[in-house]
N, C-alpha and C positions, 0 to 999 in steps of 0.2 A: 051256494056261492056267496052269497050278501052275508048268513051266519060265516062262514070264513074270512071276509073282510072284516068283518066288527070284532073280530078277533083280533083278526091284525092291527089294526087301528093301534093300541095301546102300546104297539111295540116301537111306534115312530117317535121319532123324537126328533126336534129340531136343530142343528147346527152350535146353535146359543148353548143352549140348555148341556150338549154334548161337550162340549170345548168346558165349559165350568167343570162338569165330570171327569173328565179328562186331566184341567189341572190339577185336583182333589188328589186323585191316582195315581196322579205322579208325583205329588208332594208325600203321601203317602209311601211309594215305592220308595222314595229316596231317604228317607228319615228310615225304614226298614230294614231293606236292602242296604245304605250306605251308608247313613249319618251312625245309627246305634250301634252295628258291628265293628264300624272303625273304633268311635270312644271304648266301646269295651276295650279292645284290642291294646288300644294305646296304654287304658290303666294296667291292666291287666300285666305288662310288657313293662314297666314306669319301674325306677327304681324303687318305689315305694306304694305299698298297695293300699296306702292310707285311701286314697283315691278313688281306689274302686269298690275299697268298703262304704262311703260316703256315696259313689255313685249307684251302687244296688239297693245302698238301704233308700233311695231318693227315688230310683224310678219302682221297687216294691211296692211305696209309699202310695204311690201316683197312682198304680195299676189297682191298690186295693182300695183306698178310696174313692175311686170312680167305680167298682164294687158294691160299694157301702151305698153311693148316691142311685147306682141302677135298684140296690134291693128296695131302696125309700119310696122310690117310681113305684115298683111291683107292688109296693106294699100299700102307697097309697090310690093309685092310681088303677090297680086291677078290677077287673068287671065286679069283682064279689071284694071289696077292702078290708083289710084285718084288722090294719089297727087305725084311731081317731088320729087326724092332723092335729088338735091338738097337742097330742106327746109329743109329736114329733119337732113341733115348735118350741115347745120347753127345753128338749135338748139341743137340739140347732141354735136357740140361744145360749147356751150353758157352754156348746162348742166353740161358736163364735169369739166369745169374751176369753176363754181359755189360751183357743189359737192364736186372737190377740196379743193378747198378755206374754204367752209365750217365745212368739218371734219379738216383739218391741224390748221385752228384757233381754232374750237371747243377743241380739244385733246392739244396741244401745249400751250396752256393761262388757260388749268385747268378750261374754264368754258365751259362744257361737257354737262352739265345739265339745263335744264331752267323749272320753273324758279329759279332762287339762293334765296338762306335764306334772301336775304334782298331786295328781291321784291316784290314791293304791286300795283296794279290795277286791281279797280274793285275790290278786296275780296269777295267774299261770300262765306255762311258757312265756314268760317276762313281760306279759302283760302290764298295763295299769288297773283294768277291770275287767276280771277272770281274763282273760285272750285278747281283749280288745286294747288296739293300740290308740292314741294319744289322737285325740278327732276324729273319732270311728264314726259319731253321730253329728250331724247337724241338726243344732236345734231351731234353728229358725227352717229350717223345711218343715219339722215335724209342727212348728206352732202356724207355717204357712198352710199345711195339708190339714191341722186339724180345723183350720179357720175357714177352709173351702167347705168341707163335709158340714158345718156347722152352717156356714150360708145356704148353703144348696137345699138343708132339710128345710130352712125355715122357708125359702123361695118354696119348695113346691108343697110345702104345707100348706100353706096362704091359699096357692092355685087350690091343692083339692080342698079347701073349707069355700072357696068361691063357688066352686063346682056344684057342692051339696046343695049350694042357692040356684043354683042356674042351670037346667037342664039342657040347654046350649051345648052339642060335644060336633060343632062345625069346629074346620081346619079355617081360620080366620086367615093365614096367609102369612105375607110378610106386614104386619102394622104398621101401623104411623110410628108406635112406639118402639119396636124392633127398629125400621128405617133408623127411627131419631138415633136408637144407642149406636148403631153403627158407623153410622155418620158422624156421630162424636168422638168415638173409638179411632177410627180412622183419622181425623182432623188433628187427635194429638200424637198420635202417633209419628204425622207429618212433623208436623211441627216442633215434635222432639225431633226424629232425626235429623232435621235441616238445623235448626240450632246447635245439636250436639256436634254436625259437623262443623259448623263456622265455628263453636267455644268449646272450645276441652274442660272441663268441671273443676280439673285438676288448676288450669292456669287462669282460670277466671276466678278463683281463691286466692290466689297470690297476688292478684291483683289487684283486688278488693280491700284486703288485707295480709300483706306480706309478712307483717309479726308476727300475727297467729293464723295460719292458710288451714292449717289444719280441723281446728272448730269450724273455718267458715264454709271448708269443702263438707263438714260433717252436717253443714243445715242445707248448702246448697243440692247435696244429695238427697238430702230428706224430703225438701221438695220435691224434685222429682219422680224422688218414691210415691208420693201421691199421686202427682199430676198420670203417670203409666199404671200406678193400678188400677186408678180409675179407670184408664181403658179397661184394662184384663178386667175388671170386675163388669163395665157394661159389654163389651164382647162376652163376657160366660153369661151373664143375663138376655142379653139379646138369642147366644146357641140355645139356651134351657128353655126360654118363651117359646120357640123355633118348634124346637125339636116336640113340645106340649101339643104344639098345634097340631104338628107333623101326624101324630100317631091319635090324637083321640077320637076321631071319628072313627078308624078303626082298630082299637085295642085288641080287639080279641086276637086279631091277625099277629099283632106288633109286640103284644108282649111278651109274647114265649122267644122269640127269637132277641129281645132286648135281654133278658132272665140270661136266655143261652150266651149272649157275649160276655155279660159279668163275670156269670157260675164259672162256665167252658175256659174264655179267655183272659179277661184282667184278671181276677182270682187266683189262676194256677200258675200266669206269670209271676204273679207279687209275689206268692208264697214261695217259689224258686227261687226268684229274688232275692227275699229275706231271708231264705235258708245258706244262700252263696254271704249273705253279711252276715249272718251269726255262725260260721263254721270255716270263713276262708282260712283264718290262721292256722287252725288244726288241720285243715283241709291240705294245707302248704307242706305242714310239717309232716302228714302222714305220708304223701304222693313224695316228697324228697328224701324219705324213707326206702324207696321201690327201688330192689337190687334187678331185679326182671328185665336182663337184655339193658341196663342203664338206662329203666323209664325214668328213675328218678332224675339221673341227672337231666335225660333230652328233654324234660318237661319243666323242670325248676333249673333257676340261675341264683346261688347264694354267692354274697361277696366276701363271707367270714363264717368258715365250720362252725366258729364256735356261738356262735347268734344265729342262730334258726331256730323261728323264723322270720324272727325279724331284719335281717338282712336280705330275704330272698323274695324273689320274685319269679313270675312264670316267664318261660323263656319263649321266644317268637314263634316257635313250634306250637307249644301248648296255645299259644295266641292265635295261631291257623288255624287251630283245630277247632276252636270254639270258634272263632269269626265266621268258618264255614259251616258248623251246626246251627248258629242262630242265623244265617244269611237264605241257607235251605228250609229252615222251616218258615220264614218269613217269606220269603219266594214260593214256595209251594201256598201259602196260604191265599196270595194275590191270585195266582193260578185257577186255586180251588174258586175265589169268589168270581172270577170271569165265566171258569163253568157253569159256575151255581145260580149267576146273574136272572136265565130266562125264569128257572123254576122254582126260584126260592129271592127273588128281587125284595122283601124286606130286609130279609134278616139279610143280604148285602149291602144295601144301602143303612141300614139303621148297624151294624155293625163299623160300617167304610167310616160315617158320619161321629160315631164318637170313639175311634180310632184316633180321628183326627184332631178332635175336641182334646182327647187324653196325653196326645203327644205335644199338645200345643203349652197342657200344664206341664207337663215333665218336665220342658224346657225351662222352664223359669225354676221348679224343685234344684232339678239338679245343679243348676248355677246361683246358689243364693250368698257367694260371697262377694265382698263390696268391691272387687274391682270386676264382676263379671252381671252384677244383676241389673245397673239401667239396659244393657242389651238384653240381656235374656227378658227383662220386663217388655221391652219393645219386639223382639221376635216372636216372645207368649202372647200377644196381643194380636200381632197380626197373622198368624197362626191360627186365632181363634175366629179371626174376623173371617176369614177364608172358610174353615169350619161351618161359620153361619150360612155365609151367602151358597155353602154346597148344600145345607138342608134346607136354605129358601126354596132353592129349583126344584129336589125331590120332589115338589109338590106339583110339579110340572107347568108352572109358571112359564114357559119358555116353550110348550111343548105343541101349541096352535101352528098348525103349519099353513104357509101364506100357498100363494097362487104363483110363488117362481120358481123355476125350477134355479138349482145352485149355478150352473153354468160356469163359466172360464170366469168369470169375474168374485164368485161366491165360494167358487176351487182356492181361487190367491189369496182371497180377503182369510179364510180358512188356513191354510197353512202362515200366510204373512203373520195372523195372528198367534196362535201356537210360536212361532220361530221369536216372535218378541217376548210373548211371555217367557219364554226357559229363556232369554237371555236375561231379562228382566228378573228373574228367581236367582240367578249368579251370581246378579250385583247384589240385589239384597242380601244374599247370605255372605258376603262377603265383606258386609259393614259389621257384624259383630267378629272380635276377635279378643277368645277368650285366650288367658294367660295357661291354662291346662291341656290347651289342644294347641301342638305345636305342627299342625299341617297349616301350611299357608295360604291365606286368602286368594281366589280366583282373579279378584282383582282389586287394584292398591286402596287400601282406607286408611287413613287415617285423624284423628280427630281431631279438630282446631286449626282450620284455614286461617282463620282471624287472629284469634288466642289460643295457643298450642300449649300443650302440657310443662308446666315447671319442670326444666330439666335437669338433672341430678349435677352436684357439684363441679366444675368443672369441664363439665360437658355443652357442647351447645346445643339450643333451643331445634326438635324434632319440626320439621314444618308439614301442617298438616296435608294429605291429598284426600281430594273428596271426588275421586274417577269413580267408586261404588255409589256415590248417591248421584252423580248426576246420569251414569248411564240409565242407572234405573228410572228415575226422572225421565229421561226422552224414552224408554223402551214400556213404560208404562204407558206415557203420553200416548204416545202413535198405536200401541195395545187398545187401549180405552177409545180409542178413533175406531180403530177398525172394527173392535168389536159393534160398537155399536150401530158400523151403517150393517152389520151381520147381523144383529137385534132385532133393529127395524125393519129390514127386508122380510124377514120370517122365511128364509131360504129352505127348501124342500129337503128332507132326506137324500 
């Protein structure tokens, strides 16, 4: 009887700890389930599929270089190691400076996009290069994605050349140093968003300098290009430090099932991916081709016979049908890890955990043009930051169960909290609004309560509403209360 309770022991968990898992799951579920099949859908459906060649080659990008960073783990970090940290330093720097270089010319010289309208090699099907139409590639994604794999290697090179000195392989926790990045991470994140809603960036250049608003919006951007990477850069440092801890005291366990999400899943999505960007246009042209029952036509919408396929697009049909293959097998997978949770609890949690991590980058890849990236920088941020504090708890920080039972009071504080957070998750996603997603915000944002955006000729001045940050603001507020008298009770199962 007592070996049956020591068994069970492990399976309790505390209220706290549960509710952070919970909203992991659900941020999860909804970026799966509803954020990614809508964008598809919508490029997909777009007069122009420029969109969603730049959207597949971007989240490809994401899914395989977080591929690349799981193999560098394996490779450095396995019981038995292949190859010296040093190489892998050498190249992480070589990456680095490349990625660099890459996005700062990319974005800074306005040629962002390849190929440009007056490029010609190879044409076919009325191509500029071979098939590809005119901004198929964003190069400042590909200089942002080579510039993460290129940090990432040298981050965990460092760790395993530390390691060789220190035969230390304790789970140290959340650190002071973890704590620190996060807390900073967070602080500008604040601090961005409460500013950017009182000053729109747009109308605080013209204000500045009404001669030339232009140059001056182009440095005041630039600042803030730093001030949020520097989050996203210490939020991915803080999840990477996290997640070291997380797994090295028991590697043997955690690495095959880390192997398996790379190999199994970021890998085989990217490659699909990238095979949907390098084949849509022939892809269009052959399926508008299909006399069979008029698949061709219930699938493709062209506006001119004689340009295809560059006039056509898939029509809402073909847009169900794929919304609803990628919606099922992302639902089935959530499914599969709920069953799989009792008997295979790593590889779900180390799976769930940079799931999250990877969806938090996508968002910033796939939005990297200048009227869409200080939000995507600040959603990538907090995204990531979320990421971390779900693999602080993993480690069952949360998990000491107190001497009360939940009762009527531990029931409300439980649901009251939940019920803020998902409202609190509403308003946040409904302060970024990207110019390529035309479904409208939950609720009203708009930016510059104080200084509102330069308004086009003629027209009169937008006045800002800032109803998205302040709900969040009280729905956080009164979250962060309850959670914590939840915290500190250590309320029973």
């Amino acid at each position: 009887m007592q070996q049956a309770q020591q068994r069970e022991i492990p399976e309790r968990m505390s209220w706290a700890r549960a509710m952070i898992f919970a909203v992991g799951y659900f941020f999860i579920a909804a970026l799966l389930i509803g954020q990614i099949p809508g964008y598809i859908y919508n490029q997909m459906t777009s007069a122009s599929l420029v969109g969603l060649e730049q959207g597949s080659i971007a989240l490809g990008a994401t899914c395989l270089a977080g591929f690349v960073v799981i193999q560098v783990i394996v490779l450095l970090f396995d019981p038995k190691p292949v190859i010296p940290p040093v190489i892998f330093s050498a190249l992480g720097a070589v990456l680095t400076l490349a990625g660099l270089a890459i996005a700062l010319a990319a974005g800074l010289t306005g040629n962002q996009y390849f190929p440009g309208a007056t490029s010609s090699w190879f044409p076919v099907l009325e191509g500029k290069v071979l098939w590809f139409q005119s901004g198929a590639i964003d190069l400042v994604m590909v200089g942002l994605t080579v510039l993460f794999v290129g940090v990432a290697m040298v981050f965990y090179s460092v760790l395993a050349t530390r390691e060789r000195n220190n035969p230390d392989r304790r789970d140290l926790g959340t650190t002071p140093a973890i704590r620190g990045m996060i807390i900073a991470a967070i602080m500008i994140l604040i601090l961005f968003m409460v500013g950017y809603t009182l000053v729109n960036d747009n109308g605080l250049a013209y204000a500045i300098n009404a001669g030339n608003p232009v140059q001056t919006q182009l440095i005041i951007d630039a600042i803030l290009y730093i001030f949020l990477g520097a989050a996203v850069f210490l939020t991915l440092g803080a999840f990477a430090l996290r997640l070291h801890y997380l797994m090295r005291p028991v590697r043997k366990r955690t690495m095959s099932p880390l192997y398996a999400v790379g190999a199994l899943g970021l890998a085989q999505i990217g490659v699909i991916l990238v095979l949907v960007w390098f084949l849509l246009y022939p892809l269009i042209a052959w399926i508008h081709s299909w006399t069979f029952i008029g698949l061709g036509d219930y699938l493709t919408l062209c506006a001119k016979k004689s340009t295809i396929p560059q006039s056509c697009a898939f029509s809402p049909q073909a847009g169900y049908i794929v919304d609803t293959l990628i919606t099922s097998n992302f639902f089935f997978l959530l499914m599969a890890a709920i069953w799989a949770w009792k008997s295979y609890r790593n590889l779900v949690v180390i799976g769930s955990v940079t799931t999250a991590a990877v969806l938090g980058v996508a968002t910033l890849l796939v939005h990297t043009n200048s009227t869409e990236i200080l939000t995507a920088l600040m959603l990538s941020g907090a995204m990531l930051v979320l990421a971390t504090i779900w693999t602080s708890v993993t480690r069952r920080e949360f998990a000491i169960v107190g001497e009360n039972n939940l009762g009527c009071l531990g029931m409300w504080l439980v649901f009251g909290t939940c019920l803020l957070i998902y409202v609190a998750s509403f308003a946040f996603f409904s302060i970024p609004v990207f110019p390529s997603d035309p479904t409208a915000p939950n609720i009203p944002y708009i930016s510059g309560t104080i200084i509102p955006a330069h308004p086009a000729p003629n027209t009169p001045p937008t006045p800002g509403q800032a109803d998205a940050v302040v709900l969040l603001v009280i729905m956080g507020v009164l979250a962060a209360i309850q959670f914590y008298f939840l915290m500190r009770n250590r309320y029973k199962v």
